[in-house]
gemmi code that builds the backbone of each chain (N, CA, C; Angstrom):
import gemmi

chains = {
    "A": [
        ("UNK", (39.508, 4.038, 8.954), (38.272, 4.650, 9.491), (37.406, 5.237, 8.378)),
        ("UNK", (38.217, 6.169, 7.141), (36.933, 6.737, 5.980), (37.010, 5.569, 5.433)),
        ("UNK", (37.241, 4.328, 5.009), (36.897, 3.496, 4.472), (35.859, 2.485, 5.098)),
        ("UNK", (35.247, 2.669, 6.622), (34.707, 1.493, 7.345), (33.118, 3.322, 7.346)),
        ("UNK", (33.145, 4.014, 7.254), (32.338, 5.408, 7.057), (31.744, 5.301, 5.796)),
        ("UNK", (32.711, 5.383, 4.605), (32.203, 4.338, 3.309), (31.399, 3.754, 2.823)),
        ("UNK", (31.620, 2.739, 3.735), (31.327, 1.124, 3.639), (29.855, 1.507, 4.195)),
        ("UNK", (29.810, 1.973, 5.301), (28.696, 2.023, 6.341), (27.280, 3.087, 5.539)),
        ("UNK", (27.896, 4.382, 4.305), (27.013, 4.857, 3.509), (26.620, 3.970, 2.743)),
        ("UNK", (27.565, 3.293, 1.861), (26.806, 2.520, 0.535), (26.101, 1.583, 1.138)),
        ("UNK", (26.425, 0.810, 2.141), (25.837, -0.346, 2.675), (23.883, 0.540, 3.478)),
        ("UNK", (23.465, 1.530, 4.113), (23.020, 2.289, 4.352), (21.757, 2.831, 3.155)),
        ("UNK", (22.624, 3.234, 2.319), (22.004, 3.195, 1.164), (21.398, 2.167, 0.063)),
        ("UNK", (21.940, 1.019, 0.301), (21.719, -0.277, -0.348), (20.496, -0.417, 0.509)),
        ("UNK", (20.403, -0.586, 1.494), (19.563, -1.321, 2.768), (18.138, 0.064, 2.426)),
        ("UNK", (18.067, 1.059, 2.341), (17.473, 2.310, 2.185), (16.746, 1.692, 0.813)),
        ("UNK", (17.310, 1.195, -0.228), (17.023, 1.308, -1.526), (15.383, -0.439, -1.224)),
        ("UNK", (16.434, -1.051, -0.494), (15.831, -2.330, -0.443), (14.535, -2.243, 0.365)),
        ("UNK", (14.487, -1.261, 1.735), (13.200, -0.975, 2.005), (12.349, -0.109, 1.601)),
        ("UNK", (12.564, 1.007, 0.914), (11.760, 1.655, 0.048), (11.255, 0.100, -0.975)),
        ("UNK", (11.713, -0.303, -1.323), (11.346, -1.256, -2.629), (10.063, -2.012, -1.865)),
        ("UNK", (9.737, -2.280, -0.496), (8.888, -3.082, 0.088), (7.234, -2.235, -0.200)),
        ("UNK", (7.457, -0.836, -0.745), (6.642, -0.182, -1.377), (5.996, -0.385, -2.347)),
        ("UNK", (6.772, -1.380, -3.216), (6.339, -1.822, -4.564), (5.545, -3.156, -4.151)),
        ("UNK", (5.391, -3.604, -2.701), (4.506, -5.112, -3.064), (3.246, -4.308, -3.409)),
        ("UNK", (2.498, -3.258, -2.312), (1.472, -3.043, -1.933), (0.476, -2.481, -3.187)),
        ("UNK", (1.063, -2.459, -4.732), (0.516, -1.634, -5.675), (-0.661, -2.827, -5.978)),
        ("UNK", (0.487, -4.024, -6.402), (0.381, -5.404, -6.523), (-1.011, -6.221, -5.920)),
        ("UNK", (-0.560, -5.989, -4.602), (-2.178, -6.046, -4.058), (-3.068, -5.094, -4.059)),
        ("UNK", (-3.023, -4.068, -4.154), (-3.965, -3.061, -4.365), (-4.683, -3.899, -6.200)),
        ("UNK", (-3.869, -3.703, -6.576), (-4.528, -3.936, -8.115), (-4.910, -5.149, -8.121)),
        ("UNK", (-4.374, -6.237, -7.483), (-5.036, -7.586, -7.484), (-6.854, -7.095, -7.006)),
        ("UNK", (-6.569, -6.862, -5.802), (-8.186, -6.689, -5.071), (-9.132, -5.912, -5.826)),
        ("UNK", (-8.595, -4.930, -6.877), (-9.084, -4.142, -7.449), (-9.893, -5.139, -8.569)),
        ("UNK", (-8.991, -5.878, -9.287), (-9.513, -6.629, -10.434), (-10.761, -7.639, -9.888)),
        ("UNK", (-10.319, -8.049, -8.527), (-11.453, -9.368, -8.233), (-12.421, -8.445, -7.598)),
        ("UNK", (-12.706, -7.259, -7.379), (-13.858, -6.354, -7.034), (-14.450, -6.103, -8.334)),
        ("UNK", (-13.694, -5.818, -9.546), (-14.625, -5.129, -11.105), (-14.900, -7.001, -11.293)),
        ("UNK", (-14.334, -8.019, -11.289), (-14.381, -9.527, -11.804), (-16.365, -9.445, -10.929)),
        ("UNK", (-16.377, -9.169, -9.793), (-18.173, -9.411, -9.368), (-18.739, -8.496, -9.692)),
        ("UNK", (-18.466, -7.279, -9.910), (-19.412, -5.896, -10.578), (-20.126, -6.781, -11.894)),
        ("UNK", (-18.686, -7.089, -12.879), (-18.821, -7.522, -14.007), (-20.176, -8.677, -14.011)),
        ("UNK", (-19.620, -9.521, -13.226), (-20.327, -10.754, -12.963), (-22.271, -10.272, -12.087)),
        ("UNK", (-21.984, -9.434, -11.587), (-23.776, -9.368, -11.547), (-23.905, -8.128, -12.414)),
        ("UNK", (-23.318, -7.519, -13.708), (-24.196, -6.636, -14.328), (-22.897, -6.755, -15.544)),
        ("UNK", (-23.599, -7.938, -16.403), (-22.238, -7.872, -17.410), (-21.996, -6.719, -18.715)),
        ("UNK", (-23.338, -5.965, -19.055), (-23.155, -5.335, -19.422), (-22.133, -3.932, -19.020)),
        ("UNK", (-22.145, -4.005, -18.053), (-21.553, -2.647, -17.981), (-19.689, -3.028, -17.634)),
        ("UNK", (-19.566, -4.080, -18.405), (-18.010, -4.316, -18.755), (-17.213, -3.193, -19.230)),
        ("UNK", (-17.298, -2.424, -19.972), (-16.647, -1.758, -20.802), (-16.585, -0.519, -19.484)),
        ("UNK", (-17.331, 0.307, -18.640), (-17.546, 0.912, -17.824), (-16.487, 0.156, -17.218)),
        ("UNK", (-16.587, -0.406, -16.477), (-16.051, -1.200, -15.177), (-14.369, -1.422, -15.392)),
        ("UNK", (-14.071, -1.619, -16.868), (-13.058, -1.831, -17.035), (-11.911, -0.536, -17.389)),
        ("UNK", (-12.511, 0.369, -17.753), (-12.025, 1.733, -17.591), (-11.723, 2.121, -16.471)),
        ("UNK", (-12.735, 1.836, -15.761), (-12.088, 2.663, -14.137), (-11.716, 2.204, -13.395)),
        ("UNK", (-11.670, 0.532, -13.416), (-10.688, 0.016, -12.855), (-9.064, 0.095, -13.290)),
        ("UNK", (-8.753, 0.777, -14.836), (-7.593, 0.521, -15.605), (-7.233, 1.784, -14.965)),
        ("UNK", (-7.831, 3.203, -14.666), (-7.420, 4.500, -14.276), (-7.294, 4.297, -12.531)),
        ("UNK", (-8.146, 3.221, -11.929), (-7.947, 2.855, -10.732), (-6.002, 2.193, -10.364)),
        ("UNK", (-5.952, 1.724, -11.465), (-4.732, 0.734, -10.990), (-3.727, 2.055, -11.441)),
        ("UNK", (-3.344, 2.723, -12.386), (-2.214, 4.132, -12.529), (-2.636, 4.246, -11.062)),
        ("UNK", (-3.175, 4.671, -10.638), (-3.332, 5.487, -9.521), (-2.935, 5.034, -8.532)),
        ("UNK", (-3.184, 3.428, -8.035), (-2.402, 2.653, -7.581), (-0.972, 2.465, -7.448)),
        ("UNK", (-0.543, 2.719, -9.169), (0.568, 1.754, -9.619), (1.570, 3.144, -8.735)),
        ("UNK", (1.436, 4.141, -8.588), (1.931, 5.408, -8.772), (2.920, 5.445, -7.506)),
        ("UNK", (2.272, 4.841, -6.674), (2.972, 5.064, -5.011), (3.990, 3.958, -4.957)),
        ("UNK", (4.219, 2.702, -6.242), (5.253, 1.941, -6.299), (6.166, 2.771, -7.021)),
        ("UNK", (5.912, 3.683, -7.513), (6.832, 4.335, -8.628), (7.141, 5.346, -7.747)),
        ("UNK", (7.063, 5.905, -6.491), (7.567, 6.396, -6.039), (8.989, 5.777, -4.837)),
        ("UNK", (8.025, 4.656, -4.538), (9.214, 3.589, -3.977), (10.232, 3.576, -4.527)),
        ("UNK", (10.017, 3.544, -5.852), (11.108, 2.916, -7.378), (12.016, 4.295, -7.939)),
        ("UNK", (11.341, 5.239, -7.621), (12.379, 6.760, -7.442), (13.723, 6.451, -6.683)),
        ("UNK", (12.835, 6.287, -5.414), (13.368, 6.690, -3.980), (14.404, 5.642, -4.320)),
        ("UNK", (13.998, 4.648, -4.526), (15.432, 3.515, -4.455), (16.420, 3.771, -5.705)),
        ("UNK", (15.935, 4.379, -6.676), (17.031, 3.914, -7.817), (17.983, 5.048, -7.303)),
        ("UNK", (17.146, 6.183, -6.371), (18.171, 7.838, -6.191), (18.677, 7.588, -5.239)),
        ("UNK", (18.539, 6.459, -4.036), (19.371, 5.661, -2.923), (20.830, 5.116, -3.861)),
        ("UNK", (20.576, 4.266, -4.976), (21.462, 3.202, -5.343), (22.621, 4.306, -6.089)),
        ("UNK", (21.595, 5.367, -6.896), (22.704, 5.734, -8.168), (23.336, 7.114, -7.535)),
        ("UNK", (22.724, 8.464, -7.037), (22.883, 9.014, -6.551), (23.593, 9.513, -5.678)),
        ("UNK", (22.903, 8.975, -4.788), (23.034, 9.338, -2.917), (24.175, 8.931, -2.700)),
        ("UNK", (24.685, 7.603, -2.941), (26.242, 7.312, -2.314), (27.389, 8.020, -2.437)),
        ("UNK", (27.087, 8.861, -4.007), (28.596, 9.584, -4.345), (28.196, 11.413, -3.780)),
        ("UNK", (27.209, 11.489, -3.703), (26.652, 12.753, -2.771), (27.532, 12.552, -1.461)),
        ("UNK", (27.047, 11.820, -0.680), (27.476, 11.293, 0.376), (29.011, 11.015, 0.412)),
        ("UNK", (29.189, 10.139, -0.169), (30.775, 10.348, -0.099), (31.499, 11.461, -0.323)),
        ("UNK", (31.009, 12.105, -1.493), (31.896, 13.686, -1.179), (31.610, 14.478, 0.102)),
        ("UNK", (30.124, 14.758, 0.314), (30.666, 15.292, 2.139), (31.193, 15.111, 2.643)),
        ("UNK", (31.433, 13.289, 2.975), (32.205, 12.595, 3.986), (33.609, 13.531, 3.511)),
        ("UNK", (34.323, 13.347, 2.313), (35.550, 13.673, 2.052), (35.678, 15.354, 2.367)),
        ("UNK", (34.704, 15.860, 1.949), (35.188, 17.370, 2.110), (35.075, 17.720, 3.749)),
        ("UNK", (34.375, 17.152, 4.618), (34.655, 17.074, 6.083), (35.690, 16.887, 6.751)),
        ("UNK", (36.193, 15.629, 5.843), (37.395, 14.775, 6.626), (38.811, 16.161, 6.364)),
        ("UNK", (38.665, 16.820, 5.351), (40.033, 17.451, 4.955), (39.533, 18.501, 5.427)),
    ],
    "B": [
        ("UNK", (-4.933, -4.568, -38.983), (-3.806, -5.150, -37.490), (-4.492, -6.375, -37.031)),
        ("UNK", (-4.197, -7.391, -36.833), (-4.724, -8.163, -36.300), (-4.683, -8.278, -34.513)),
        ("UNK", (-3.533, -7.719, -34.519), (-2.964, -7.614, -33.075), (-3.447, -6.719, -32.333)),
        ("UNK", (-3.788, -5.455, -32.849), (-4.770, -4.258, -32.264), (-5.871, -4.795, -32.311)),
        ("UNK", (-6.538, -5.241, -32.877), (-7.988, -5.816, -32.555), (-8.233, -7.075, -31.749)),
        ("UNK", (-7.078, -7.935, -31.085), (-7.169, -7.914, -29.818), (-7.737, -7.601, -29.128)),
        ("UNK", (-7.285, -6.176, -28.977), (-6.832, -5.428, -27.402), (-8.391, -5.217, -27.432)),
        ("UNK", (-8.886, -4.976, -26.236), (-10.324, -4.425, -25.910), (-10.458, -2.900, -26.539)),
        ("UNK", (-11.558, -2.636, -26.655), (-11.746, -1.176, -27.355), (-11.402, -0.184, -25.882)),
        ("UNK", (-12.203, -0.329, -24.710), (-12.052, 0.102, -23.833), (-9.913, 0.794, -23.043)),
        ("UNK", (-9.430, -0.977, -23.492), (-8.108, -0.318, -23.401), (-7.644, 0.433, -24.040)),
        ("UNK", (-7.613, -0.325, -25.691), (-7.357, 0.635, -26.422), (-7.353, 2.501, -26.118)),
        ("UNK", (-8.799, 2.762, -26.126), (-9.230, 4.439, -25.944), (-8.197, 4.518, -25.124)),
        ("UNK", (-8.245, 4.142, -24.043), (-7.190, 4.692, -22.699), (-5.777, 4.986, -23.048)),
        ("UNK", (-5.530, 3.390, -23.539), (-3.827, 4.221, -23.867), (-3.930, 5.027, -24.919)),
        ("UNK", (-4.464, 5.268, -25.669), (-4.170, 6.399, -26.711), (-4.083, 7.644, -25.898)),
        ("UNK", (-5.896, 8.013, -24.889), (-5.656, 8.848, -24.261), (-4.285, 9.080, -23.571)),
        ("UNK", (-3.927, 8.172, -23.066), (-2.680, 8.360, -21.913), (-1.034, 8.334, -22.941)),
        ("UNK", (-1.225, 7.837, -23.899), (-0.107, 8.354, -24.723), (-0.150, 9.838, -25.396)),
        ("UNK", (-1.609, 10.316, -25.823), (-1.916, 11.760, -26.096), (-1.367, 12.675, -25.228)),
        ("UNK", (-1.805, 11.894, -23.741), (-1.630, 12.956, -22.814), (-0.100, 13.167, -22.350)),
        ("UNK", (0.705, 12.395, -22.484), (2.298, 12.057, -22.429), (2.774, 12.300, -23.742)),
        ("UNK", (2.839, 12.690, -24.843), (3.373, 13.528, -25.982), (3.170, 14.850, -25.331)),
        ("UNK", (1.943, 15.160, -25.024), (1.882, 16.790, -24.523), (3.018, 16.992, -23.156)),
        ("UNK", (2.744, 16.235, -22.346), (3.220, 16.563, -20.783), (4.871, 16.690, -21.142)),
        ("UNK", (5.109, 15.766, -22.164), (6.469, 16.116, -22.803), (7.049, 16.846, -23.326)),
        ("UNK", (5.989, 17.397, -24.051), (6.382, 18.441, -24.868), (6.716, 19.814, -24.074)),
        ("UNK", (6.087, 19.432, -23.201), (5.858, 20.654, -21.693), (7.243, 20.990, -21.177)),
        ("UNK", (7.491, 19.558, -20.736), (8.708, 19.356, -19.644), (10.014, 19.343, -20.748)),
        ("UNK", (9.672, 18.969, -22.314), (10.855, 19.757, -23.411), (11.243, 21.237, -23.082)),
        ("UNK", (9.719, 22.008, -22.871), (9.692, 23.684, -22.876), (10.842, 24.129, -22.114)),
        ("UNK", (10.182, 23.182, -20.635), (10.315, 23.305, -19.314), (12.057, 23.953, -19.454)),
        ("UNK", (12.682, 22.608, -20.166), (14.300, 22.433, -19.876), (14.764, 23.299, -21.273)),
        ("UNK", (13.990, 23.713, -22.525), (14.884, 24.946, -22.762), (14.815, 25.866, -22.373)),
        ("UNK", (13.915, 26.389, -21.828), (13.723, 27.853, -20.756), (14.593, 27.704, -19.741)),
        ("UNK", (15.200, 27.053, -19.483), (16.021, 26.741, -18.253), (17.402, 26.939, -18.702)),
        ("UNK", (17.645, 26.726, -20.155), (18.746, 26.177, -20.444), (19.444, 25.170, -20.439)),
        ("UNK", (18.690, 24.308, -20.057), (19.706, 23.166, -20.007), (19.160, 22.063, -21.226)),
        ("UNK", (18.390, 22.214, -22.281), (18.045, 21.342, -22.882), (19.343, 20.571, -23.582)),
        ("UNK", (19.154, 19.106, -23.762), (20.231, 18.819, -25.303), (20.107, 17.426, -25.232)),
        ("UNK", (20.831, 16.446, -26.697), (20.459, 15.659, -26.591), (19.956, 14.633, -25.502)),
        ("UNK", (20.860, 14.368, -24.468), (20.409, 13.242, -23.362), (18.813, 13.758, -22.732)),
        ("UNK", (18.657, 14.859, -23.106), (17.106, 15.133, -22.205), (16.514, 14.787, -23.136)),
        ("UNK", (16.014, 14.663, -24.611), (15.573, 14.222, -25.544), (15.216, 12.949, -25.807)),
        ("UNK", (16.821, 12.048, -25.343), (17.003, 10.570, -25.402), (15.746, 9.885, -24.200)),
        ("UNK", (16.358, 10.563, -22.931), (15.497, 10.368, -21.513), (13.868, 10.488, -21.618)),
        ("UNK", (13.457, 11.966, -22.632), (12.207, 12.111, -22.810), (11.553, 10.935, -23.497)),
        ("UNK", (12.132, 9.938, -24.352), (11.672, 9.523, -25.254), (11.557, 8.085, -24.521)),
        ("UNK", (12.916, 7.480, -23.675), (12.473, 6.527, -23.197), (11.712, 6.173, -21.903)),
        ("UNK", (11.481, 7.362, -21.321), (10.970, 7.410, -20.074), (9.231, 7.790, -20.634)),
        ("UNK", (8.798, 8.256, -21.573), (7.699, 8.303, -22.081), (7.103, 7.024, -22.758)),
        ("UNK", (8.176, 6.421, -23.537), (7.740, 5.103, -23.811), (7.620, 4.301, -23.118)),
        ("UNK", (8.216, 3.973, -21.883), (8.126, 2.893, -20.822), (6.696, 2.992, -20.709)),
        ("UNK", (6.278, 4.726, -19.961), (5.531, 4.976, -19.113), (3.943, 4.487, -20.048)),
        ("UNK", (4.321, 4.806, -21.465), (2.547, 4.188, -22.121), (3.107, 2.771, -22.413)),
        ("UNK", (3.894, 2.023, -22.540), (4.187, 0.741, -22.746), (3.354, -0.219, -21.553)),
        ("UNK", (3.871, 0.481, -20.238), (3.616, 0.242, -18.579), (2.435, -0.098, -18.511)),
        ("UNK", (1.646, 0.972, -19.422), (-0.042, 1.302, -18.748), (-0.668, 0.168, -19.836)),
        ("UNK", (-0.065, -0.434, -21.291), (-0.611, -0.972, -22.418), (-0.529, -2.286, -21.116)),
        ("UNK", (0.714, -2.333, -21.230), (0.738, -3.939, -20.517), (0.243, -4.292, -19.472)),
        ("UNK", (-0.567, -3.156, -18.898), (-1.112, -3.431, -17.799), (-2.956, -3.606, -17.940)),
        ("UNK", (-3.054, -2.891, -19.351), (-3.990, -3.096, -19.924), (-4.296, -3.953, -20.177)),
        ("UNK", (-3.510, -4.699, -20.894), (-3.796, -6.017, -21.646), (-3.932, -7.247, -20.316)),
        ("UNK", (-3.390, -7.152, -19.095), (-3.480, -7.545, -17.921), (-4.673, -7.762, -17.642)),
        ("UNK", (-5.747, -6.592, -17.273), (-6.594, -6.590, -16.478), (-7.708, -6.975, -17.995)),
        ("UNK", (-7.286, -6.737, -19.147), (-8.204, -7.372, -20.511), (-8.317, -9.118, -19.972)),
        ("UNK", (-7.213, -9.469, -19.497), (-7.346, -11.069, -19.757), (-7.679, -11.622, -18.354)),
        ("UNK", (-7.695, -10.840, -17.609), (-8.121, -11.138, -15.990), (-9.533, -10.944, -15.799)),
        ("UNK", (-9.815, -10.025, -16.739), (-11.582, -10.204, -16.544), (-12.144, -11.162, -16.804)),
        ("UNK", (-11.411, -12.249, -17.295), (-12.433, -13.388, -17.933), (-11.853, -14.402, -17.288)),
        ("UNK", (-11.125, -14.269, -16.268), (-10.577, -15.663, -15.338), (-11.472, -15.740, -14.333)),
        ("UNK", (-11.098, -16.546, -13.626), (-11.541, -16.745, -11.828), (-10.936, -15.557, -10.908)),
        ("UNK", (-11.376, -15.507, -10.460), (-11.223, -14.308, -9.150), (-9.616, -14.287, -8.676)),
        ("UNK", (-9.197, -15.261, -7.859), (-8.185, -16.088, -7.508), (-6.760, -15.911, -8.441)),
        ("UNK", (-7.275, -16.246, -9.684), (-6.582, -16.645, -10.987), (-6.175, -14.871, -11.310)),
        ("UNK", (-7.414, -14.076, -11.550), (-7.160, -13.006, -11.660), (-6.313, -11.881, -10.509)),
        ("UNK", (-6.268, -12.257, -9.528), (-5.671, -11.578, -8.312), (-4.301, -11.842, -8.522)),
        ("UNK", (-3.918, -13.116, -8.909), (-2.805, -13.777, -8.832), (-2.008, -13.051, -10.202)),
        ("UNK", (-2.614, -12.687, -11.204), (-2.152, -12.458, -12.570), (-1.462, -11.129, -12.604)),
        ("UNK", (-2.489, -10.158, -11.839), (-2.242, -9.041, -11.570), (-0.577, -8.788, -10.863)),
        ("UNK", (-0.741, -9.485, -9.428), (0.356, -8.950, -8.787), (1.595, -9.809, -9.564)),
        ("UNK", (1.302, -10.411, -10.076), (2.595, -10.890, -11.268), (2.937, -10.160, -12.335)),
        ("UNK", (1.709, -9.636, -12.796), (1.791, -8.442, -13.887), (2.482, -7.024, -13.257)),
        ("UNK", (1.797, -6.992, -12.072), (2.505, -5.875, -11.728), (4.025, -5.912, -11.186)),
        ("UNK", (4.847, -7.037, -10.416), (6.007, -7.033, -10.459), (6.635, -6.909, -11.655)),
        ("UNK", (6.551, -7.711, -13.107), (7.317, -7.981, -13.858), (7.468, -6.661, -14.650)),
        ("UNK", (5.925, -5.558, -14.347), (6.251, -4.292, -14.696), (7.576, -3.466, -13.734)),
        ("UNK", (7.315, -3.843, -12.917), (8.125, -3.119, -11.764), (9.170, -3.523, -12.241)),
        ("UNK", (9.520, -4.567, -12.215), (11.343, -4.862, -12.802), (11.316, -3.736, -13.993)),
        ("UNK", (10.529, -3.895, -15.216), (10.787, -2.901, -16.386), (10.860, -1.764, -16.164)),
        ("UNK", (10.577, -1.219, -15.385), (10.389, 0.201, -14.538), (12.038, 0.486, -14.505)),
        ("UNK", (11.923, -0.212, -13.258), (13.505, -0.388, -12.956), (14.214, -0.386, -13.779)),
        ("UNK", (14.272, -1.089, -14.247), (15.415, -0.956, -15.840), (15.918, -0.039, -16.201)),
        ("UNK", (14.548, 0.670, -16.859), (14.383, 1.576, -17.525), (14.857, 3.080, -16.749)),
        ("UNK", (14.641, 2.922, -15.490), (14.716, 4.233, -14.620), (16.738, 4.281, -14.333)),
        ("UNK", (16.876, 2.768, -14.020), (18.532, 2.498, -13.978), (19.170, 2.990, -15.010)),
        ("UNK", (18.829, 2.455, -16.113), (19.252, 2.863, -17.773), (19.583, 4.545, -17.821)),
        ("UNK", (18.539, 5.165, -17.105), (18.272, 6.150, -17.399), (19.162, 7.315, -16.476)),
        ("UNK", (19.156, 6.900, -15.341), (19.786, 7.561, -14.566), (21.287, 7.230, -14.486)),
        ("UNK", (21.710, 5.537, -14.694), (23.152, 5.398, -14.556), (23.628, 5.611, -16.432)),
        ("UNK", (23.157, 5.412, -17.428), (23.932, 6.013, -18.563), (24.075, 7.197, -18.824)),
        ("UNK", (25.100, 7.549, -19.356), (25.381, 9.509, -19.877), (24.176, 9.851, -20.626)),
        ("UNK", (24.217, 8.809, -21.651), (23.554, 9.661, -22.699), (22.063, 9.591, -22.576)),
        ("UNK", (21.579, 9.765, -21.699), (19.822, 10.127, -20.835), (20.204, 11.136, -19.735)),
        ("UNK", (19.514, 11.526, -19.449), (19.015, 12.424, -18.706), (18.456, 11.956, -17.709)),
        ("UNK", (18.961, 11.832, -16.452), (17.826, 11.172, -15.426), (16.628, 11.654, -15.041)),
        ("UNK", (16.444, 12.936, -15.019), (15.178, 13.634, -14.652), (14.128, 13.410, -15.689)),
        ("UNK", (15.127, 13.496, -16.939), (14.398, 13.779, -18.151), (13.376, 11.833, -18.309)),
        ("UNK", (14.083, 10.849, -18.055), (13.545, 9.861, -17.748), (12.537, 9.440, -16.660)),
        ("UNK", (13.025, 10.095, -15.149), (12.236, 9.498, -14.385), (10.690, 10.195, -14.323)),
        ("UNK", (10.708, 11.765, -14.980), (9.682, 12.475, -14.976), (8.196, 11.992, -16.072)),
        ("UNK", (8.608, 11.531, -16.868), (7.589, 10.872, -17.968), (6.936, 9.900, -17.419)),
        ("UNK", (7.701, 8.961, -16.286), (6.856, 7.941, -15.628), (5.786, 8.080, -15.346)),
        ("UNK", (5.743, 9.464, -14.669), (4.469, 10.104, -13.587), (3.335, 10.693, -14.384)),
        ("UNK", (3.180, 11.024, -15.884), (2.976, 11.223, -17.146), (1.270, 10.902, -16.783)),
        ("UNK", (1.314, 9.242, -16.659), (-0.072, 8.683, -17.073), (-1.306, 9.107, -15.508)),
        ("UNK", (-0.167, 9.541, -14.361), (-0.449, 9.996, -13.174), (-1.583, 11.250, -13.131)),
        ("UNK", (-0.763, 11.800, -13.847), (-0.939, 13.313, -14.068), (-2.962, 13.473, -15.420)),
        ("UNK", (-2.626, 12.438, -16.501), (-3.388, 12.273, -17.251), (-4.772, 11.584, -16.864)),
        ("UNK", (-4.626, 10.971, -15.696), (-5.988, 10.310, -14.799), (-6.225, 11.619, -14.027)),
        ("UNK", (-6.069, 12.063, -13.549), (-6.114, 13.072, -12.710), (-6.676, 14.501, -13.375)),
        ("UNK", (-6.277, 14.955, -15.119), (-6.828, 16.162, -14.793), (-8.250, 15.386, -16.098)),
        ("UNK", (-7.870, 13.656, -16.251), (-9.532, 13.355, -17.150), (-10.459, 13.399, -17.002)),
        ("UNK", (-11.099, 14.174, -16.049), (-12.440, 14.612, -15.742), (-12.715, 15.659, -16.402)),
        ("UNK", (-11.759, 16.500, -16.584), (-11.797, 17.884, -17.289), (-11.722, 17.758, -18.727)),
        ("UNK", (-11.176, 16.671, -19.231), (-11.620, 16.695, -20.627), (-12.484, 15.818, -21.624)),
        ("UNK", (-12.733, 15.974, -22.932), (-13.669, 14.803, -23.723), (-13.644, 13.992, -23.154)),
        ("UNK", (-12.820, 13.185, -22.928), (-12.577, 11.549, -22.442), (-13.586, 11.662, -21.038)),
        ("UNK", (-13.078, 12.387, -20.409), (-13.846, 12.570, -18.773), (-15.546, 12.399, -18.940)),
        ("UNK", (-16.033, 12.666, -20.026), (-16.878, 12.968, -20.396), (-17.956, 11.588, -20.716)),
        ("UNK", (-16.944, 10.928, -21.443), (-17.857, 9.659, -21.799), (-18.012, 8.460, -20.442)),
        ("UNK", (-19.265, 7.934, -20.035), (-18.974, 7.217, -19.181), (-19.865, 5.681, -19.542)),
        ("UNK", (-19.722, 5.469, -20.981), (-20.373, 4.332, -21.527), (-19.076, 3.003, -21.775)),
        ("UNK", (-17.512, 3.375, -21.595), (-16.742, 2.791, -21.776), (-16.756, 2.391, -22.769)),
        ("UNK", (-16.993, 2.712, -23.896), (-17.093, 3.609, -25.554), (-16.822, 1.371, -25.869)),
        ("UNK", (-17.079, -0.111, -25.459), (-16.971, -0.736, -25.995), (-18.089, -1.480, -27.073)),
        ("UNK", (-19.233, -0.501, -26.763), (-20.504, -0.417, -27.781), (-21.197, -1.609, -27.044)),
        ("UNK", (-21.271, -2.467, -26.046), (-22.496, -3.481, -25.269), (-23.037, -3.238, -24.995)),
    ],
}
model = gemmi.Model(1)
for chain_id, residues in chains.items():
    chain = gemmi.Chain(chain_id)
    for i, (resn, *xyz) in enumerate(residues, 1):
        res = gemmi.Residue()
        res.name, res.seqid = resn, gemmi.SeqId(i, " ")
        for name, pos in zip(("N", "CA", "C"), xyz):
            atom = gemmi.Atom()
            atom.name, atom.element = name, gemmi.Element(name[0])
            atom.pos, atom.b_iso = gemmi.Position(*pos), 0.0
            res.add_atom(atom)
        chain.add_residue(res)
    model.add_chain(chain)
structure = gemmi.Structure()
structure.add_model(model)
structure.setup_entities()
């Protein structure tokens, strides 16, 4: 039985780690759409490249940021949380 | 350098800014953990590679959106979210590295990430915030 309790955290936590990670597509497209929005700025006012490309580069951190929180959440699911978890389980059981 | 003159001037400025601003935020969150007591090597090790990822992250993402400006729309959309996974794996790595080896510090790693976060956010308030010609001289 604590071994199928176990099984059922790490597995729990694996599955936890893997949907947080579905966090990390959305940066991806965020920054894609971002680039082909400054790509027509650029394209009807080419001068102001150097502009455009700055704040689209501080646009995408800002973006990138909410995958890196996905990428927290999962690595503290994978490395963390299971042996947290398993010691409750154990100090309960006794 | 032949290789720095590459890079767009525009990126360039940025990551410097955002590496300027991540030596400091480090130096901070160094303070942070000897006032605490708990400083020592692995927070040092962690500071160093979790700071380097984090301006490495933003260069390569630089150099990304440098070579996507001059594609097709399509081409460029596509480059990006490729650029941005293959960062994401390095992320990962780096955050795994960091948290599953002894000799790092996990906090001390995963906290530098958020570094370039923090450095967009208070650049309105400083020089940099200031210029809005994208300093590439056109």
């Amino acid at each position: 039985m604590l071994e199928l309790a176990i099984g059922i955290i790490l597995g729990c936590c694996a599955l936890g780690a893997g949907v947080a990670m579905i966090a990390g597509i959305g940066p991806g497209i965020g920054e894609g759409n971002a680039v082909a929005k400054a790509l027509e700025a650029i394209g009807r006012q080419p001068e102001c490249r150097g502009t455009v490309t700055t704040t689209m580069l501080m646009g995408c951190v800002v973006a990138e940021t909410t995958g890196l929180y996905a990428l927290v959440i999962a690595i503290l699911l994978i490395f963390v949380a299971p042996g947290r978890f398993v010691k409750i389980l154990l100090e309960n059981v006794k | 350098m032949a290789v720095f003159d590459k890079i767009d001037p525009a990126v360039r400025r940025e990551t410097g800014y955002i590496a300027l601003c991540t030596l400091i935020l480090s130096a901070v969150m160094e303070a942070v953990f000897l006032i605490a007591g708990r400083w020592g090597l692995p927070v040092l090790l962690g500071n160093i590679l979790g700071a380097a990822a984090a301006v490495l992250n933003f260069l390569l993402m630089g150099l990304t959106v440098q070579k996507a400006v001059d594609r097709e729309e399509a081409e460029a959309k596509a480059s990006m979210k490729l650029s941005q996974s293959v960062r994401m794996v390095m992320l990962f790595a780096v955050a795994a590295a960091g948290v599953g080896l002894s000799i790092f510090n996990g906090i001390a790693v995963i906290v530098p990430l958020f570094f370039p976060r923090v450095a967009v956010a208070v650049q309105p308030h400083t020089p940099w915030g200031d210029r809005q010609d994208g300093g590439d001289g056109d």
